[in-house]
TIMI-2910 file (N, C-alpha, C, CB; in pm, 1 decimal, decimal comma, always signed):
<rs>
+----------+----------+----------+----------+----------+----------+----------+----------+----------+----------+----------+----------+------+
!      n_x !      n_y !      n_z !     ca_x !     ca_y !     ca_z !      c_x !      c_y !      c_z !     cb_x !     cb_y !     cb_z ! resn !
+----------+----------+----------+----------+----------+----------+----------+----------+----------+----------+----------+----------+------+
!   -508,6 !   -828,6 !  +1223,0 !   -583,1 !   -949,7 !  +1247,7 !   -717,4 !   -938,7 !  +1175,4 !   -602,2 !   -973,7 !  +1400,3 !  Unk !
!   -723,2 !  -1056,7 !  +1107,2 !   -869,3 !  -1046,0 !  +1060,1 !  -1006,3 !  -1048,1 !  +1105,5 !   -880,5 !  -1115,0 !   +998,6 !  Unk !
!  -1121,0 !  -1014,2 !  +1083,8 !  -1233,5 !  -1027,3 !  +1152,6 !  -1302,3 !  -1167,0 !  +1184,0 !  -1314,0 !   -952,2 !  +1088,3 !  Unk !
!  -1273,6 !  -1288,6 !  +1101,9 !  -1268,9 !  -1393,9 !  +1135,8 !  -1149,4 !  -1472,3 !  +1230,0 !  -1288,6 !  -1432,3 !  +1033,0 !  Unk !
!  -1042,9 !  -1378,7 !  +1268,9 !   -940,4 !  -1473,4 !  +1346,8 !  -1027,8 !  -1389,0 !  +1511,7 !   -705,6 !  -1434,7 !  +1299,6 !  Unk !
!  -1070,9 !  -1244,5 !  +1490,5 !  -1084,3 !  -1183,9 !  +1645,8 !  -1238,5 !  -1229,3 !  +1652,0 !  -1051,9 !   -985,7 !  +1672,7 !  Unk !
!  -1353,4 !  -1328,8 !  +1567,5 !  -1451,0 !  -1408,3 !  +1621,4 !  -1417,1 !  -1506,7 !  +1677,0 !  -1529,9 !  -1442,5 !  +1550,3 !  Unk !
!  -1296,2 !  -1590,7 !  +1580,8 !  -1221,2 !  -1701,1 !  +1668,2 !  -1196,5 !  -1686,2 !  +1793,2 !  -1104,1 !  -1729,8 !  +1628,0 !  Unk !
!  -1101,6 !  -1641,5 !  +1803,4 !  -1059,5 !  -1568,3 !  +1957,0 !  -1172,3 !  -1590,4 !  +2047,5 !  -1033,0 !  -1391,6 !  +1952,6 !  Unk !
!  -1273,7 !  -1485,9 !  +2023,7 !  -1456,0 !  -1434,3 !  +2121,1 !  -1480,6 !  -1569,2 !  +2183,0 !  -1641,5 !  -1383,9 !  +1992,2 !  Unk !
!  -1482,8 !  -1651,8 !  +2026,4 !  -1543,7 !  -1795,0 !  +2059,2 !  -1480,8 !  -1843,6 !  +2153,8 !  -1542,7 !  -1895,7 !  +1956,9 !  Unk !
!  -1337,6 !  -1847,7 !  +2157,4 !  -1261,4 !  -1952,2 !  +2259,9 !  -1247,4 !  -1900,3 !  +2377,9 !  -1122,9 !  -1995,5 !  +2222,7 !  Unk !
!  -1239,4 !  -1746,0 !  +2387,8 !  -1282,6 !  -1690,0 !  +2512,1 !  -1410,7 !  -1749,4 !  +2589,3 !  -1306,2 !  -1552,8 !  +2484,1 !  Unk !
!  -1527,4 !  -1759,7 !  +2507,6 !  -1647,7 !  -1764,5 !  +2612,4 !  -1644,8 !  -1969,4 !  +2619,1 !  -1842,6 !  -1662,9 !  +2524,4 !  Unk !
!  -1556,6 !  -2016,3 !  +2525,9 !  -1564,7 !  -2173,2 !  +2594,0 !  -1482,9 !  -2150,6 !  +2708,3 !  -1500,2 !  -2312,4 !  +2497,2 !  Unk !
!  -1374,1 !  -2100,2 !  +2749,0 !  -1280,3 !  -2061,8 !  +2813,1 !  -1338,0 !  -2034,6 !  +2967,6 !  -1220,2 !  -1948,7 !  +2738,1 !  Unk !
!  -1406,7 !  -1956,2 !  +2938,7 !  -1511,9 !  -1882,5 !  +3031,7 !  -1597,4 !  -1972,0 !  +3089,8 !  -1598,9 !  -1781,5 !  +2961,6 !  Unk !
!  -1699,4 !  -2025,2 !  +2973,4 !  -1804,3 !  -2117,9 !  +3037,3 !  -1754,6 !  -2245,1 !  +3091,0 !  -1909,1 !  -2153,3 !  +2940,0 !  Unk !
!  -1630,3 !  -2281,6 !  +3104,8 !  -1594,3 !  -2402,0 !  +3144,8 !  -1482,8 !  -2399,9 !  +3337,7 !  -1498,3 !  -2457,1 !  +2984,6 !  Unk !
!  -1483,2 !  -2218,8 !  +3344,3 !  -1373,1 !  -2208,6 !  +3444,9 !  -1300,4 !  -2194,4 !  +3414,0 !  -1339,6 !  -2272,9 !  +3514,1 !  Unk !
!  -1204,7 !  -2252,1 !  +3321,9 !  -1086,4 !  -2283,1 !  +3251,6 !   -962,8 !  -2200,0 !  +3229,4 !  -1124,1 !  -2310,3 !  +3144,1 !  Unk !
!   -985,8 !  -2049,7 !  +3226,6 !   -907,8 !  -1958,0 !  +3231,8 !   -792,3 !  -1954,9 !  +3311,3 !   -968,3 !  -1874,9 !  +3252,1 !  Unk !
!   -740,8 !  -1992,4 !  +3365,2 !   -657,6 !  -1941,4 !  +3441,6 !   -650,5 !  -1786,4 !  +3512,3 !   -566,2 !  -1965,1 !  +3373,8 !  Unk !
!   -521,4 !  -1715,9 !  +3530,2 !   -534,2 !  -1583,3 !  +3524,0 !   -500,2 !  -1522,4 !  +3392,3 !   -460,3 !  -1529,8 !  +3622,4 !  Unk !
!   -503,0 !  -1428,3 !  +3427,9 !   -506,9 !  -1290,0 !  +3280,4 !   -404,0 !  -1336,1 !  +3231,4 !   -485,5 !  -1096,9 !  +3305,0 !  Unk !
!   -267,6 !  -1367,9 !  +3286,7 !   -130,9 !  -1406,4 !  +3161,8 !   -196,9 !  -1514,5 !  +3127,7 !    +53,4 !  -1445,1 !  +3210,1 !  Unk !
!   -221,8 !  -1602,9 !  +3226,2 !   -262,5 !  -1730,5 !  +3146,9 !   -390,3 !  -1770,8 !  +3054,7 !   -266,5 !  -1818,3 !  +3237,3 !  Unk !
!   -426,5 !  -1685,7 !  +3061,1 !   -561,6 !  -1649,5 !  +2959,4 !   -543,4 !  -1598,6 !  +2821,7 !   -649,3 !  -1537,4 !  +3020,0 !  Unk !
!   -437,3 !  -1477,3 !  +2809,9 !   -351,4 !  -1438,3 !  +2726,8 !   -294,7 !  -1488,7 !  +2628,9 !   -286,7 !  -1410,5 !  +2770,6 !  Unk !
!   -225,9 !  -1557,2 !  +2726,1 !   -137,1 !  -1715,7 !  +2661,8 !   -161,2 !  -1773,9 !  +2587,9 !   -120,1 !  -1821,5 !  +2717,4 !  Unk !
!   -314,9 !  -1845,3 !  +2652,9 !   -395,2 !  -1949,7 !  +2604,9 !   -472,8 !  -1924,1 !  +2483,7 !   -479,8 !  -1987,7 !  +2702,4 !  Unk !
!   -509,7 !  -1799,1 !  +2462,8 !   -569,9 !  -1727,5 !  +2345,5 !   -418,5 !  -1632,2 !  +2205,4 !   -692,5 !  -1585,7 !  +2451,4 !  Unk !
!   -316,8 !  -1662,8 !  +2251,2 !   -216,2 !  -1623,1 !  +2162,2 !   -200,6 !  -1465,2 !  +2138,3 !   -243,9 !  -1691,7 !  +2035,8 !  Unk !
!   -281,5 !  -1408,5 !  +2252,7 !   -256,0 !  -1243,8 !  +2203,6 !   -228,9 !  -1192,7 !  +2365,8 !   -426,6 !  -1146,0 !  +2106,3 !  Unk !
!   -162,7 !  -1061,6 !  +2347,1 !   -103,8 !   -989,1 !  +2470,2 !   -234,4 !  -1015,6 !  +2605,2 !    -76,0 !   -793,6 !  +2421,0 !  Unk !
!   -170,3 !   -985,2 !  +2698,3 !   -274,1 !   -874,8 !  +2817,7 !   -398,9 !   -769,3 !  +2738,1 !   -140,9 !   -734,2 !  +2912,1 !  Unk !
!   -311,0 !   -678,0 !  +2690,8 !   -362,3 !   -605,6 !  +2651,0 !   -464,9 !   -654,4 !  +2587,2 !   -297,8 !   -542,8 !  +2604,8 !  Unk !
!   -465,4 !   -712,8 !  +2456,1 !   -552,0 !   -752,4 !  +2408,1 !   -600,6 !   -836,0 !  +2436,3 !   -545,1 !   -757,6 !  +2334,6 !  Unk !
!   -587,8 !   -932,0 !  +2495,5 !   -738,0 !   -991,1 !  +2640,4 !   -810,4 !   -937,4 !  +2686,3 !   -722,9 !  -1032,7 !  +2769,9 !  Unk !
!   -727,4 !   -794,3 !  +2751,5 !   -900,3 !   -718,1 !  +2815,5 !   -904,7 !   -663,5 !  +2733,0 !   -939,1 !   -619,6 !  +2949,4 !  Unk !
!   -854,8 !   -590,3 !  +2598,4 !   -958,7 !   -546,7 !  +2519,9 !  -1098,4 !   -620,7 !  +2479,7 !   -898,1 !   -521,5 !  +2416,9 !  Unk !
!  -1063,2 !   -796,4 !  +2444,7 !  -1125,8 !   -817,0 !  +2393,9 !  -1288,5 !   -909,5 !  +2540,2 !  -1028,4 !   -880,3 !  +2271,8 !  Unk !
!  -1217,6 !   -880,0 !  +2640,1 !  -1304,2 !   -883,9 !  +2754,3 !  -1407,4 !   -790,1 !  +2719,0 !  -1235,8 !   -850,3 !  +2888,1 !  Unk !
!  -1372,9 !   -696,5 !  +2728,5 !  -1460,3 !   -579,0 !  +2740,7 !  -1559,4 !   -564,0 !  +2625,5 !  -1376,3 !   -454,8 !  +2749,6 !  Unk !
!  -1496,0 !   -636,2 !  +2451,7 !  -1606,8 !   -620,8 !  +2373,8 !  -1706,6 !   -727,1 !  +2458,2 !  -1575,2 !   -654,3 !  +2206,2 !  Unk !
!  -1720,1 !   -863,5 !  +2508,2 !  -1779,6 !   -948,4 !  +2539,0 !  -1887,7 !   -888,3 !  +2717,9 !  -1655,7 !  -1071,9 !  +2534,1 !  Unk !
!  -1821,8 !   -805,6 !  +2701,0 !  -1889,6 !   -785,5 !  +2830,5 !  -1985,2 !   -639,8 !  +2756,5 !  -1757,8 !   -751,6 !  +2990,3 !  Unk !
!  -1970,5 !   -578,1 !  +2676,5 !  -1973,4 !   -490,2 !  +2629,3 !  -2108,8 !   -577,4 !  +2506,7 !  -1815,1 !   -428,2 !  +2598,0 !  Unk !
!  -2117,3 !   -683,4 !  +2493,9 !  -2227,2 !   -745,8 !  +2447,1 !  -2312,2 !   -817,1 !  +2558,6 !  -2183,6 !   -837,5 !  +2345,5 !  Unk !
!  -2299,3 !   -766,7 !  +2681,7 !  -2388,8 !   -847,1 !  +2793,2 !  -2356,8 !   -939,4 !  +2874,1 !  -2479,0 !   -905,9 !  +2749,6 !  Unk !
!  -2198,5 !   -976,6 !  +2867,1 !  -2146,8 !  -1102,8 !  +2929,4 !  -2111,8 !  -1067,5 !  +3056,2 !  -2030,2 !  -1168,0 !  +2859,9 !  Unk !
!  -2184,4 !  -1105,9 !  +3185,9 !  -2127,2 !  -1065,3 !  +3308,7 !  -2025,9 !  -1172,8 !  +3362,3 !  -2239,1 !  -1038,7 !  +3409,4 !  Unk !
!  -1908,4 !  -1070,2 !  +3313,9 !  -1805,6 !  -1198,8 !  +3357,4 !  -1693,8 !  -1098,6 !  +3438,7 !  -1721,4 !  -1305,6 !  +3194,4 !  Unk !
!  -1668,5 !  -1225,1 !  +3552,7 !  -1596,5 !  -1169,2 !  +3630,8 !  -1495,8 !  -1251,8 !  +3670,8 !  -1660,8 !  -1121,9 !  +3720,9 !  Unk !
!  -1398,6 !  -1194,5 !  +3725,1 !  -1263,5 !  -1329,7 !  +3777,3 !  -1231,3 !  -1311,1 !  +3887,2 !  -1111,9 !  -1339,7 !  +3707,6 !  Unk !
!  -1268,2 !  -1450,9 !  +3935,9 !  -1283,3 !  -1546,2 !  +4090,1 !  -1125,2 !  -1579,2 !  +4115,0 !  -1393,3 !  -1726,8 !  +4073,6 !  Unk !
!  -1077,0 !  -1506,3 !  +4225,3 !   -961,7 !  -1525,0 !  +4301,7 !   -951,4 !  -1701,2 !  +4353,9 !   -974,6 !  -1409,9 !  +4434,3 !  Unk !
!  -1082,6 !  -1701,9 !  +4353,0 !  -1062,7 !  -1846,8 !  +4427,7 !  -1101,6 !  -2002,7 !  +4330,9 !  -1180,1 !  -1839,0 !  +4573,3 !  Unk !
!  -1125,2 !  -1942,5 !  +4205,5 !  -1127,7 !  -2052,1 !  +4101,6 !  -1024,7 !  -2011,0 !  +4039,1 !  -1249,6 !  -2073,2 !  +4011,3 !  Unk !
!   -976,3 !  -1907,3 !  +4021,1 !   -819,1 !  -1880,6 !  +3942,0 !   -921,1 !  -1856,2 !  +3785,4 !   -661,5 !  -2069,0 !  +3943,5 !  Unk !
!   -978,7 !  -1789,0 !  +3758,9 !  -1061,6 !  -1802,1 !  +3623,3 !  -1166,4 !  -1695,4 !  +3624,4 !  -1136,4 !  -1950,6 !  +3605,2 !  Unk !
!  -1170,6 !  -1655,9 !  +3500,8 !  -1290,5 !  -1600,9 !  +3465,6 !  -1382,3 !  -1638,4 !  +3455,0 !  -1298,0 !  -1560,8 !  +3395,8 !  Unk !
!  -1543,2 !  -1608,2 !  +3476,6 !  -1699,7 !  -1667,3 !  +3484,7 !  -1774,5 !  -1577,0 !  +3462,1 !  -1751,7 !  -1725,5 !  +3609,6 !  Unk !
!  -1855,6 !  -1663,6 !  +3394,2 !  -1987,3 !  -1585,9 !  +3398,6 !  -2088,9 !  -1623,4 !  +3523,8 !  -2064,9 !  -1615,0 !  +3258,5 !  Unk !
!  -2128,3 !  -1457,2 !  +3544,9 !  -2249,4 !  -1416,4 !  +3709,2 !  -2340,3 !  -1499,4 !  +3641,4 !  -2332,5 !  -1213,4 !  +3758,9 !  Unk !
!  -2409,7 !  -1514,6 !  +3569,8 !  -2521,9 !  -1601,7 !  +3529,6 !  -2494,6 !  -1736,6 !  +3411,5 !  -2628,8 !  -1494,5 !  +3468,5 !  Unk !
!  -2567,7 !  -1849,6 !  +3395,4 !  -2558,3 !  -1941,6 !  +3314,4 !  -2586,5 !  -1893,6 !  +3179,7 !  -2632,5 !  -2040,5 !  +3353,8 !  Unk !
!  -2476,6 !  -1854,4 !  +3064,4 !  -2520,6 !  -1836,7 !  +2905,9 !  -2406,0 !  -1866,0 !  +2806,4 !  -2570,3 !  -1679,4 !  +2873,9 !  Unk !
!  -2430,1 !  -1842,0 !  +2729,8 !  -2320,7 !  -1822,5 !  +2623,4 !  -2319,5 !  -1704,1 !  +2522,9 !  -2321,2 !  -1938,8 !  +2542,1 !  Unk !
!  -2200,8 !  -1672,8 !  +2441,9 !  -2176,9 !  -1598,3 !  +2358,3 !  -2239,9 !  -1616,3 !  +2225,8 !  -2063,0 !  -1595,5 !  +2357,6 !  Unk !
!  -2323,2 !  -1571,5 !  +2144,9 !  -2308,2 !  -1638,4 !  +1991,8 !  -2284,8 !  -1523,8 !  +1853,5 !  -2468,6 !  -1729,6 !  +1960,5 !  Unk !
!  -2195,8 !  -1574,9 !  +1827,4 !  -2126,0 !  -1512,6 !  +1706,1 !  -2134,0 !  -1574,9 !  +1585,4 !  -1994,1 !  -1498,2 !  +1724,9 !  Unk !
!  -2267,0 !  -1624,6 !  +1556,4 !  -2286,0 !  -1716,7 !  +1410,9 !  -2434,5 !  -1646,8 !  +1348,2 !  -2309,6 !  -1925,8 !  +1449,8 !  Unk !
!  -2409,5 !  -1649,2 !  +1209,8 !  -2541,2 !  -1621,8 !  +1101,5 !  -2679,3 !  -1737,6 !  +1172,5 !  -2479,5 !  -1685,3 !   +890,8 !  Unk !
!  -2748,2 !  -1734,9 !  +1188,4 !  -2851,5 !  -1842,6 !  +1194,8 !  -2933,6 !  -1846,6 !  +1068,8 !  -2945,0 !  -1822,7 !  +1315,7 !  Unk !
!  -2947,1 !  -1907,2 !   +985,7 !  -3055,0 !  -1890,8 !   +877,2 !  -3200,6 !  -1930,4 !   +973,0 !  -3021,5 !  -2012,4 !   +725,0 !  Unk !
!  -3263,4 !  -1861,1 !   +888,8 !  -3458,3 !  -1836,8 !   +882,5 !  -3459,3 !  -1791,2 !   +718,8 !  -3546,9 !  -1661,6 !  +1019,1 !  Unk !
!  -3549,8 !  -1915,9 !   +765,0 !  -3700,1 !  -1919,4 !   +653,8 !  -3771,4 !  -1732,4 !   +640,8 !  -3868,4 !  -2057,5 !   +762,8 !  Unk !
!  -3752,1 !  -1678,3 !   +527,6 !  -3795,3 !  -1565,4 !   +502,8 !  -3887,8 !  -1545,3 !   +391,8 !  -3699,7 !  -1497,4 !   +493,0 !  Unk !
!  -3959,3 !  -1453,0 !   +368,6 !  -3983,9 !  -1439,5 !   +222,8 !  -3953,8 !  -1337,7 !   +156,8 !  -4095,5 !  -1451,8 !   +192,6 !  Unk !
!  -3925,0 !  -1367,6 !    +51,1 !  -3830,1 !  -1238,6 !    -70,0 !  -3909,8 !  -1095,5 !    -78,5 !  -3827,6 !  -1303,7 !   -273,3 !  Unk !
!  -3904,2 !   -985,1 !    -74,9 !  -3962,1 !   -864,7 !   -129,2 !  -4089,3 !   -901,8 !   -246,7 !  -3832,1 !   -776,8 !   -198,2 !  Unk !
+----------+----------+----------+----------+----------+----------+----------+----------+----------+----------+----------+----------+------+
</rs>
């Protein structure tokens, strides 16, 4: 898998996340096109960047403990050259 398909992925994980939306772990799985396995692998990079996310028996979903998001994009700034 390429490094732009497993940012894809991150990304749709944390909309996934920030919305409730998850289901459980198969259905999370599912929903993202890669095993178990590689769901919580890729849990763990995201949590492993600060994401306190945990999964609520009683929303059926993964969440984040606090209000944020993930970001996995270049931002340009105004710099000046050497």
């Amino acid at each position: 898998m390429s490094t732009m398909e497993i940012i894809t992925i991150l990304k749709r994980m944390d909309q996934l996340i920030g919305r409730q939306s998850t289901g459980g772990p198969e259905d999370f799985a599912s929903r993202l096109g890669v095993s178990e396995r590689t769901m919580y692998n890729y849990l763990a990079v995201l949590r492993g960047l600060g994401a306190p996310i945990h999964f609520s028996r009683s929303c059926n979903s993964y969440l984040y403990f606090e209000k944020g998001r993930i970001r996995l994009e270049y931002d340009k700034q105004k710099h000046s050259h050497c």
